[in-house]
N, C-alpha and C positions, 0 to 999 in steps of 0.2 A: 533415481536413487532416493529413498525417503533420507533425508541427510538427520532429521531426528533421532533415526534410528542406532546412527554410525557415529560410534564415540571418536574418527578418529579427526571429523569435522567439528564438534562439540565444541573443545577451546574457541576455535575463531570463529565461531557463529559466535559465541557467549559475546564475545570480544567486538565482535561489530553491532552484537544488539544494543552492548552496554554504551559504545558511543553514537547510535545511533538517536539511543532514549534521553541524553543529556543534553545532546543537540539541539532535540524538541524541548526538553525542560529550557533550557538558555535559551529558546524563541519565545517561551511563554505559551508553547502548543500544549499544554497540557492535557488534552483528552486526545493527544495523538501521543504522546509519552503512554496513560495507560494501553493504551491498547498495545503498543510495543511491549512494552512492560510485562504486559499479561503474558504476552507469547516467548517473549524471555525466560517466565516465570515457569508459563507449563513445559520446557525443555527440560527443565535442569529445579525439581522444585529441592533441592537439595543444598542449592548453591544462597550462601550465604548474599553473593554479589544480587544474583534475580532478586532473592526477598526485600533486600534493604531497596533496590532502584525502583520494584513492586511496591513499596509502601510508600517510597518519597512521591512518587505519579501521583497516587493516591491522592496524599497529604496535600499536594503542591493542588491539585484539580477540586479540593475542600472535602473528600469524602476520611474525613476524620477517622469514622469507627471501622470502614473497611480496611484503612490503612492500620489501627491498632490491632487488627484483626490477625493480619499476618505477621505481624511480629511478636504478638502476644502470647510465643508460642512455649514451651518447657523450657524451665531454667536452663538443664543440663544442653539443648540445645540452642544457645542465646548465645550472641555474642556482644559483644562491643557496640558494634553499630544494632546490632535489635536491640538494646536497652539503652540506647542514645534516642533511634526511632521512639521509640517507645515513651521516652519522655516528653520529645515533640510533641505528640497525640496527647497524651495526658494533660501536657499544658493546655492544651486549645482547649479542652475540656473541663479543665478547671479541679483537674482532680492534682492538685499539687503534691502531693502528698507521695502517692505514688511515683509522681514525676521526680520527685525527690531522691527516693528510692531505687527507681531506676538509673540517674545520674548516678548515685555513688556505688551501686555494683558497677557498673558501666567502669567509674576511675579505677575501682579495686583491679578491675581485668587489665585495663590497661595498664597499669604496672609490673605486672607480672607476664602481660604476651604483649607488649607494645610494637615488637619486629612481626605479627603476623598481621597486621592488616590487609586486606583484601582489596580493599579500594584502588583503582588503576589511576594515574598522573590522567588528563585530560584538559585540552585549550579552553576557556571560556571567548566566546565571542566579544569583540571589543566594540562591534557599529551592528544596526539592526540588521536582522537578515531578510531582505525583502521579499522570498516568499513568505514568509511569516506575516511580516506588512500588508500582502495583499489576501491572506488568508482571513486575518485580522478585520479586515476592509471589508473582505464578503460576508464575514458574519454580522457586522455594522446594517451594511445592507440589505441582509434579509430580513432583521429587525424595525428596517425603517422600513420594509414590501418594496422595498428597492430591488425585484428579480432580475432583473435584465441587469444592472449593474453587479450584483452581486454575484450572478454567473460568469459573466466576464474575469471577474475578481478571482474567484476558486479557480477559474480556468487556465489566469496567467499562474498563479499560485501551483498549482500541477505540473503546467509547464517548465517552471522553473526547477521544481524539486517534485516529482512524482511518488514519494510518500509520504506527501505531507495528509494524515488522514482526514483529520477536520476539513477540510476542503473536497474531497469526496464526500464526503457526510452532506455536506452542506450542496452542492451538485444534487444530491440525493435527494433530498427535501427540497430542492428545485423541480427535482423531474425532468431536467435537461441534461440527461445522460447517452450518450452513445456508446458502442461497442468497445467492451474492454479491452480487446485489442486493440481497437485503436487508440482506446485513452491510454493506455499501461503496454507498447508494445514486448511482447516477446525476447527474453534475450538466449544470444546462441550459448551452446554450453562452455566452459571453459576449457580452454589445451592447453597439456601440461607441455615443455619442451625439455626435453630428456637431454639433448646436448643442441650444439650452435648449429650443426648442420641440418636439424629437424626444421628446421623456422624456413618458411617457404618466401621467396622473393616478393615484395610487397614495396609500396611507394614511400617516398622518404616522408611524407608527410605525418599527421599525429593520426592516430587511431584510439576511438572510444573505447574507453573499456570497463568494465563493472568494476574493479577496483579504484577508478577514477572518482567513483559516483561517494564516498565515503570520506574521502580526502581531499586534501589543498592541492591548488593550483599547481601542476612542476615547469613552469615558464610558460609557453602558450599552446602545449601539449593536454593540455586536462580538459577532459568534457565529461560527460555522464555518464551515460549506457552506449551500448551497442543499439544502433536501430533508434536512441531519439538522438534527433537530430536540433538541434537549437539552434539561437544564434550565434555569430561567431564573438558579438562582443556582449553577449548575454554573460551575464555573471550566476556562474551556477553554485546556489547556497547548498549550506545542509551537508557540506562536505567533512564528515568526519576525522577527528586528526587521526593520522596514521602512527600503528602500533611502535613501541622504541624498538631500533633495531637496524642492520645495515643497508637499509634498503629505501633512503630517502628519495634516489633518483629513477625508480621504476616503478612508482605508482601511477603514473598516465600514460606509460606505454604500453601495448600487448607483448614485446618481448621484453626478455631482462637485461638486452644489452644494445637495448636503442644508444640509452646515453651515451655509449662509445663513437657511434656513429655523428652524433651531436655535438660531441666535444672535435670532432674530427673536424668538422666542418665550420664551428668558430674558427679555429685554429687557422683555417684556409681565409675566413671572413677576414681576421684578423693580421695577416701577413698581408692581403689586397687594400686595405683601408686604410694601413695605418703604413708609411711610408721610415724605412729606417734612416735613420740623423747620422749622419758620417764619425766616425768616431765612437757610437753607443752599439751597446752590445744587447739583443731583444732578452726579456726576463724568457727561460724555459718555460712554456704548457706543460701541466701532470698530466701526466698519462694514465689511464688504470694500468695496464700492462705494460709498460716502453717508458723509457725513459726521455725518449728522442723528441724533438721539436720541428714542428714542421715547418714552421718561422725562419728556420734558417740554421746552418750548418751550426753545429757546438761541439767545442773541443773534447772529446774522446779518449778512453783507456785503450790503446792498440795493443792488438795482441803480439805482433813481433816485439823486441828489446831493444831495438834499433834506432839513436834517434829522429827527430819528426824530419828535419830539415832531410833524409835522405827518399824521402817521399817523394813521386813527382806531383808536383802542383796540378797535374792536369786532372787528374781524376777527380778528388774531392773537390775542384771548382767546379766540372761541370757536374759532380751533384748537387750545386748550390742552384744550378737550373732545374735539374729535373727531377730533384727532390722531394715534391709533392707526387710528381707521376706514377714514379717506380716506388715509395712507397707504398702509395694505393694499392700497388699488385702484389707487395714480397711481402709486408709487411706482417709478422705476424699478430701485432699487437692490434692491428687498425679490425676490429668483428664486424665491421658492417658490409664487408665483401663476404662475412660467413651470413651474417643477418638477414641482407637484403636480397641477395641474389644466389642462384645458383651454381654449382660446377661446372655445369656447361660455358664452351667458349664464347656462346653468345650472352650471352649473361656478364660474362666476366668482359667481356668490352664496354658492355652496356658503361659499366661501374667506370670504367678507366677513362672511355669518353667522357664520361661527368667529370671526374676529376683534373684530364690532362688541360682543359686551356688554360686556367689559372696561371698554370707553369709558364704558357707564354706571355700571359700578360705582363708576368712583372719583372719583363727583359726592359733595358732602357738605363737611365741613370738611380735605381734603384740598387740595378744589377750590376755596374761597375762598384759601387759602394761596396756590396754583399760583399764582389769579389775581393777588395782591397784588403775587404776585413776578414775575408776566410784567409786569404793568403799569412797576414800578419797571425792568425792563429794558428794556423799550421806550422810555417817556416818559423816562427819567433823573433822574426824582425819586419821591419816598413821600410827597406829600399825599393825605389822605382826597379831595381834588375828582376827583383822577386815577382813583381807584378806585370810588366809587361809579358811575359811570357806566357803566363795565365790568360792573360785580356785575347794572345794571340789565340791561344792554344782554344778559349773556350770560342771565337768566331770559328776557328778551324770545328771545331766538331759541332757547331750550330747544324750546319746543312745537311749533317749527315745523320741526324738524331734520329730522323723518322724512320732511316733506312737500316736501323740496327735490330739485331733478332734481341727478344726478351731476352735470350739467355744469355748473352756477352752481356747486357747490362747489369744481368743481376748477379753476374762473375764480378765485374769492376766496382760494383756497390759492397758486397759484399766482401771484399779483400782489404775496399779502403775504411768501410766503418764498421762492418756489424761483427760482433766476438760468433755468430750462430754460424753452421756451416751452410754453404749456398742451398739453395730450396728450388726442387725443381719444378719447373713453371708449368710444364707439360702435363703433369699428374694430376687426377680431379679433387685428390685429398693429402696435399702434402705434407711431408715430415713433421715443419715447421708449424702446423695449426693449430690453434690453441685449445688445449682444454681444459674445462673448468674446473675451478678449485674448489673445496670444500664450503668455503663459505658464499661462493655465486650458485653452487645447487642450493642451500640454502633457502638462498635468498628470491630463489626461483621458484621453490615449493612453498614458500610462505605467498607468494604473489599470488599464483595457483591455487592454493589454502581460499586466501583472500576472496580472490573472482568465486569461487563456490559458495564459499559464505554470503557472498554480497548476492550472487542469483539465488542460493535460498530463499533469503528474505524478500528478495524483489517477487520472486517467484509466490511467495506465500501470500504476500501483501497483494497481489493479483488474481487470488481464489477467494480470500476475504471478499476482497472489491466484486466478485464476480456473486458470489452470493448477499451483499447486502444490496448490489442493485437490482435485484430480481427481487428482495424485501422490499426495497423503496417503491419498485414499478406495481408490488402485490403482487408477483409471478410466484404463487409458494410454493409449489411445486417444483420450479426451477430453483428456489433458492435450497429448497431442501434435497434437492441433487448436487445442488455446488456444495452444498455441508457436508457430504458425504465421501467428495473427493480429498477432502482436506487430510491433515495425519490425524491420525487416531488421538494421538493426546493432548490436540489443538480441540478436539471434537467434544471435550470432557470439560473445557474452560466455561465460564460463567458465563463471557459475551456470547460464546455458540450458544451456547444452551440457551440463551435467553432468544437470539435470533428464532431457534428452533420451534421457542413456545409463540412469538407472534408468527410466526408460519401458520403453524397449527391455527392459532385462532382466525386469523386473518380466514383461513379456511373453512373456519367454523368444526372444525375436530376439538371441540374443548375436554373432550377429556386425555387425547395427546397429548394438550397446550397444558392441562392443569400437572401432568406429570413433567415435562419437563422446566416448567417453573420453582416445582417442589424442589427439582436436582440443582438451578439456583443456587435455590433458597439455602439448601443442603450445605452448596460448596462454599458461598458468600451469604451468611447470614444478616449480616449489614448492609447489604446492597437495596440502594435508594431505586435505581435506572430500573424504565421497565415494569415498576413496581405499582402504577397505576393503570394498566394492560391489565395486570394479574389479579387486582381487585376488582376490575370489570367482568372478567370472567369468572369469577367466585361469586359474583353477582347475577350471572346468568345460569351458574351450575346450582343458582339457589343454596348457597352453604354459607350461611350469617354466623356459627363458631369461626368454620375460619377467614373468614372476612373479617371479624372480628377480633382475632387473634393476630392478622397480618397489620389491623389499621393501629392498634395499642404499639407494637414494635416500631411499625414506622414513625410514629409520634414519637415513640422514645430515643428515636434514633436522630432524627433531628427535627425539631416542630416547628421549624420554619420551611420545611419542604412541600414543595405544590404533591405530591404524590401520596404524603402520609394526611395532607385534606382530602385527596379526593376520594382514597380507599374511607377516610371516616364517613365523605357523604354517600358514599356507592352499601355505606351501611344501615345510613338514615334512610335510604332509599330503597334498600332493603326490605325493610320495617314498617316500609311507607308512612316515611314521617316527612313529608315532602319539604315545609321549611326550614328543618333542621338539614335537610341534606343540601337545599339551594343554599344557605348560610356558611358552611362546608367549603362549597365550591365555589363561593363569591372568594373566601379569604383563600383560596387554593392562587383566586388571579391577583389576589394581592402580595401574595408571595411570586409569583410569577406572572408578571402580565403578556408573558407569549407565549404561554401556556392556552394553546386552543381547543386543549381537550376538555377544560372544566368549563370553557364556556357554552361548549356543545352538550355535557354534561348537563348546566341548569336548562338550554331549552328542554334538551329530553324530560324534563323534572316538570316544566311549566306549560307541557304541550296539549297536555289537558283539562287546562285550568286558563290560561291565558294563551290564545295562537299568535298575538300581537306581540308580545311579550316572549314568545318562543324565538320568534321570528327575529326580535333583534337580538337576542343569543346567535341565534346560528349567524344572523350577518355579523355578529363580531367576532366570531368565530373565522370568519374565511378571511375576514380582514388582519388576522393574522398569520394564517396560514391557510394560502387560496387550496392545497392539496389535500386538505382536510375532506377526505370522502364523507366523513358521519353527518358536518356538520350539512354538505350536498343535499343527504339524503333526508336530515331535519326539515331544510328548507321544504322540499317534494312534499314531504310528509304533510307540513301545516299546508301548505295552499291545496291538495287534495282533500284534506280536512273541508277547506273554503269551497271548494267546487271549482278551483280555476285549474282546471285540468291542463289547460297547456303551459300554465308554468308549474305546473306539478312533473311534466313530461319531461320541460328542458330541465330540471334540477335535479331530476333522477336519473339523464342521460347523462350530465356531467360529472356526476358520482358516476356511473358504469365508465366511462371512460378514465377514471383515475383507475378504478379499481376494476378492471373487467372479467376478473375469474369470478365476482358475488354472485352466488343465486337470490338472494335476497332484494337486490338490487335489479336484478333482472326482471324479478318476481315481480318488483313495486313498478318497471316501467311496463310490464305487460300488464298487470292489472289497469294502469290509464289507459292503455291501449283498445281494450276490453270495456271499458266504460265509454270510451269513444264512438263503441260499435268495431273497431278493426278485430273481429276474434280470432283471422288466423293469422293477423302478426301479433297477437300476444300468444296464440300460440303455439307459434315458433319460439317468441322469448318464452314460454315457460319450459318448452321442450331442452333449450339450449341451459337452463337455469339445473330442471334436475339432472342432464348428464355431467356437470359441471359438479353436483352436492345432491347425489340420487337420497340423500337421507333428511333433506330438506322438507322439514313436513310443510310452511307455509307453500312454496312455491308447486307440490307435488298435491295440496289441496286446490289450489288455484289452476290445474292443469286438471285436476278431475273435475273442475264446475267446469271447466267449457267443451270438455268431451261430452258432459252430459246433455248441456246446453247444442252442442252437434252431434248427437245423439247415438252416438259412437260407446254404445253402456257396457260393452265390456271390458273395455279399455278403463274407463270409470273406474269399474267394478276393483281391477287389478290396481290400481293407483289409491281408492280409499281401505281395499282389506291392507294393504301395506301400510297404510297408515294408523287401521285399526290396530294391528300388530303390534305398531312402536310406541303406539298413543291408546292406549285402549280405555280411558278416562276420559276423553275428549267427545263431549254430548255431537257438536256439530260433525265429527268426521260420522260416527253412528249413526246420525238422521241422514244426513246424504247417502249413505249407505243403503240404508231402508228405502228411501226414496227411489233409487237407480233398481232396487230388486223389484220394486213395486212396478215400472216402467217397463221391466223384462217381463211381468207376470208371474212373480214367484211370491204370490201372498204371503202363503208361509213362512219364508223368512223375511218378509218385509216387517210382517206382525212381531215377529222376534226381537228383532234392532227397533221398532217402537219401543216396546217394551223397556228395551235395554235400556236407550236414552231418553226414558222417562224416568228410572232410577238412578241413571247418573245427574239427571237434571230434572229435577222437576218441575222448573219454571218454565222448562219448555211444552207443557202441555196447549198452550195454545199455538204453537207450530204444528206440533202433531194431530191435532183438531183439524187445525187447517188445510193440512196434509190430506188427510182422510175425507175430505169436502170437496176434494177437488176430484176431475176426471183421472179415469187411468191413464190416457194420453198424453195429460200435459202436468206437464213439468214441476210446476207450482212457481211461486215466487223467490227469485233468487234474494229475495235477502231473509228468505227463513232463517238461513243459518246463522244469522248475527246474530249475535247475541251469548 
């Protein structure tokens, strides 16, 4: 059931996002607040509550101008809290003025609507919450290349509270991730119960439940989900206060009338423990339904008009024995005989053996006390005539208590205390069985309400995960499958969309990537995140307007951000102005020193100008983030440059193995391969590179030299007109062209593609020279085409 879609879950999702997101804010998780936030927001973009919890993440996480963003919306739709937000942002920004401004519409409103505030009551945490602590701890960690520590970290962090996002995230950027299912398992769906006899027999013990995962402790009944399993004196944070409302005592059970059964059994603990003082009369137990006590006999409104004294004393003393037993059975206040067990008679013994030893236990001088004092309450007087009779009368029916039918007893109980008429024991659903009142359905379908809302979100928070680990692993394909499963108006959010465009590139589809960057850009015009992904790829689509247009915004958006350097130097570099672009990216890592994309960035800038100098770019590069493929593949880069082919191999292996969908990557370890002499394992890598990215021109020109090279020319042939096709500018795919027709005997058009890529190049006429000097058989020199 998409529950996005169904207004009639809306309230209580809204209601559990909103304390789930403040949770995170009062942990200090703030970029685990936005992303709740976000998905709060795209529910309900209508709701005053999303906008203003959407802007505070924000604001709280430092993204100033996205947070002014969403509140900075039409007067007529403003309210109180967006022009309170709204001052916030202003201040940080210095524009007082405004902030001003907004303050005093903001009081004007508030005088005139001061009863319609929107904001819900909510507990703030009083002691830190320790997954937070150790979430905290891993990102510490990762900063210091502490991986091993820091996965540990995120991992208890998870375990304790499994939405804490940043700690996935940071998992993520470890690359020590396993199966979402087993990180996040599955939870069953929620059952509504219709009445008491729906609820199928189950053990008296606690049972997890999704509603539990949101809220406090209810005595030592509360744990998280269904299916995780913790420990038992694990303390599970991140528990959301629960909504006002009558339902304080069933938020950690699966049914709504556990607590009856729990209060049942205090009452039993509490008559065994606690021994009665001769003379003191026990305080009553409340009952939800019953007034009665199980502690011990309490004087009573009889229904005859008769008075007490013509009672015989036999009867209500020996139910001062067996007053726990046969309650157990008749009772109809006691639900845990409807709760736990079923109508069957084997069932219903089960119940009655658990409750009936007590009853024997507490014969002895407990139980002459009880008696003295049931007598004196009954008869209204303390002479000895009154009680020895009693004392006889209850040894005389000791012996024969086991040999009595249910239904004499529940004759003699009923005549001497209960106003209800007898209830027949035989029946599987008697008279006397309770049903529920208006406000215990209620309080049953708010619970049910509840467990749906809480597996939405657990549910949601689990295709997320399931898609950014296929982004982290570079699986883009799969992550852009797990995009796809998600709701539609989840799919239209800025974080999707932005996932969607490094899919795209990651894949090298940059002009998929440059459209859903724009959609972005579109939805969150302020958005920092990301944003130096998108200048690299306007760098590679060759588009310096908007590259230049995206680095001016980001500058003005905040100029202390590593992303609004790097889009400036990915402009200088552009331009090819090389030391304005390294100057760029030096102060990108001064704004950020674990930022290891700008220092991969200056190798790239310096690689053909200094390799020494490349080279400790890229080592400082992986010194801050060993998963950094680019900077992998920098390394390969320079020492093939040098000639040391075999650590050009291991450096471009360990790139393929971060990222093993590249063709490019493939491309660069087949070519060592190929320089080795092994040509048909690189050409297998190149084989496997272009079914991988068939549009790949480097790797599909590097798979037609060594067809040519194994002289395999029509295969060639079909690998460079494909290239001609995409590239038909490109002097070097033309000459191999020529060359491979010349090889088959087709002068004629060998003489053509001369031609041709002598007019796209002219420099290359002394290839072409040399081309023409050589035999028809052989091949010529494979490094004609340099150039």
């Amino acid at each position: 059931m998409d529950l996005s879609e169904s207004s009639a879950f809306l309230p209580v999702i809204a209601q559990r996002f909103h304390s789930l997101v403040w949770s995170c804010l009062d942990s200090d998780l703030t970029r685990t607040a936005v992303f709740y936030a976000e998905r709060y927001f795209a529910l309900d973009q209508h709701s005053h509550d999303a906008r203003h919890i959407y802007a505070t993440s924000l604001l709280r996480e430092g993204q100033t101008y996205p947070a002014l963003c969403i509140v900075d919306i039409s007067r007529q739709d403003q309210c109180s809290g967006c022009l309170e937000l709204k001052a916030k942002c202003c201040n940080i920004l210095g524009r007082y003025r405004q902030a001003q401004e907004a303050l005093e519409e903001a009081a004007k409103e508030l005088v005139y609507t001061a009863s319609t505030s929107t904001s819900s009551s909510r507990t703030t945490r009083q002691s830190p919450d320790p997954a937070a602590i150790y979430c905290r701890s891993g990102a510490m960690a990762l900063k210091g290349n502490l991986q091993t520590i820091a996965a540990q970290s995120f991992r208890q962090a998870l375990t304790m509270n499994p939405l804490i996002w940043e700690a996935f995230e940071g998992l993520c950027s470890l690359g020590s991730l396993t199966d979402i299912d087993e990180l996040f398992p599955p939870l069953p769906d929620p059952i509504k119960h219709l009445s008491p006899d729906d609820e199928p027999s189950k053990p008296s013990g606690p049972i997890a439940t999704g509603a539990g995962f949101f809220t406090p402790d209810a005595g030592n009944a509360g744990n998280l989900l269904r299916g995780l399993k913790p420990d038992a004196n694990q303390i599970q944070p991140f528990r959301m206060p629960f909504p006002p409302g009558p339902r304080d005592s069933l938020i950690s059970t699966d049914s709504p009338f556990r607590f009856a059964d729990t209060t049942f059994q205090q009452a039993h603990r509490n008559s065994r423990s606690q021994p009665t003082v001769s003379g003191s009369i026990p305080q009553p137990v409340t009952r939800p339904l019953s007034s009665a006590d199980e502690a011990g006999p309490m004087p009573k409104k009889l229904r005859s008009t008769a008075p007490q004294y013509a009672l015989k004393p036999s009867k209500p003393l020996k139910l001062s024995i067996d007053d726990p037993l046969k309650k157990a059975r008749i009772r109809p206040a006691l639900m845990s005989s409807n709760s736990f067990s079923s109508s069957n008679p084997r069932s219903q013994s089960t119940v009655n053996s658990r409750v009936a030893p007590p009853a024997s236990k507490s014969m002895g001088v407990n139980q002459n006390m009880a008696t003295r004092r049931s007598t004196r309450l009954l008869s209204g007087t303390g002479s000895k005539h009154a009680s020895k009779p009693s004392i006889r009368e209850r040894r005389k029916q000791q012996g024969h208590a086991r040999s009595r039918s249910i239904e004499s007893d529940e004759d003699e109980v009923e005549v001497a205390n209960s106003p209800s008429p007898p209830v027949m024991a035989n029946s599987p659903r008697s008279e006397g069985s309770p049903s529920w009142t208006p406000n215990q359905e209620q309080a049953a379908q708010a619970v049910y309400e509840m467990e749906v809302a809480d597996k939405y979100i657990y549910d949601l928070m689990r295709q997320f995960a399931r898609a950014s680990r296929a982004l982290a692993m570079y699986h883009s394909q799969t992550c852009l499958d797990a995009i796809e499963l998600l709701p539609h108006i989840q799919q239209k959010t800025p974080w999707v969309l932005s996932m969607v465009g490094k899919a795209h590139y990651d894949r090298g589809e940059y002009g998929s990537a440059e459209r859903a960057f724009k959609a972005v850009r579109t939805l969150e015009p302020y958005r920092l995140w990301d944003m130096e992904v998108y200048s690299t790829l306007l760098w590679h689509l060759q588009r310096p307007v908007e590259l230049s247009f995206l680095a001016q915004e980001l500058l003005n958006i905040d100029a202390r951000s590593p992303q609004a350097w790097i889009a400036i130097g990915n402009l200088f570099s552009l331009q090819k102005e090389r030391a304005q672009a390294l100057t760029c990216f030096r102060r990108a890592t001064q704004m950020d020193p674990s930022c290891a994309y700008a220092y991969t960035l200056s190798g790239h800038e310096t690689i053909d100008e200094d390799l020494d100098k490349a080279v400790t770019f890229f080592q400082t590069a992986l010194r801050v983030d060993s998963r950094h493929y680019n900077a992998w593949y920098g390394l390969g880069t320079c020492y093939l440059r040098m000639s040391k082919l075999r650590l050009a191999e291991y450096h471009f292996r360990k790139a393929v193995e971060i990222h093993p969908d590249n063709a490019v990557l493939l491309g660069c370890v087949g070519m060592v391969a190929e320089r080795r002499g092994d040509r048909e394992g690189a050409r297998g890598l190149f084989d496997k590179a272009v079914g991988l990215s068939p549009d790949n021109a480097l790797v599909r020109y590097r798979r037609a030299k060594i067809l040519i090279s194994a002289k395999e020319y029509k295969a060639a042939i079909k690998d460079l007109e494909h290239l001609r096709n995409s590239s038909p500018e490109e002097s070097n795919v033309v000459f191999q062209l020529a060359k491979v027709y010349r090889l088959v005997g087709d002068a004629v058009k060998s003489a053509q593609l001369l031609a041709i890529a002598r007019d796209i190049s002219p420099k290359s006429m002394g290839k072409i020279k040399k081309l023409l000097d050589t035999k028809k058989d052989d091949g010529g020199d494979d490094k004609m085409d340099e150039g």
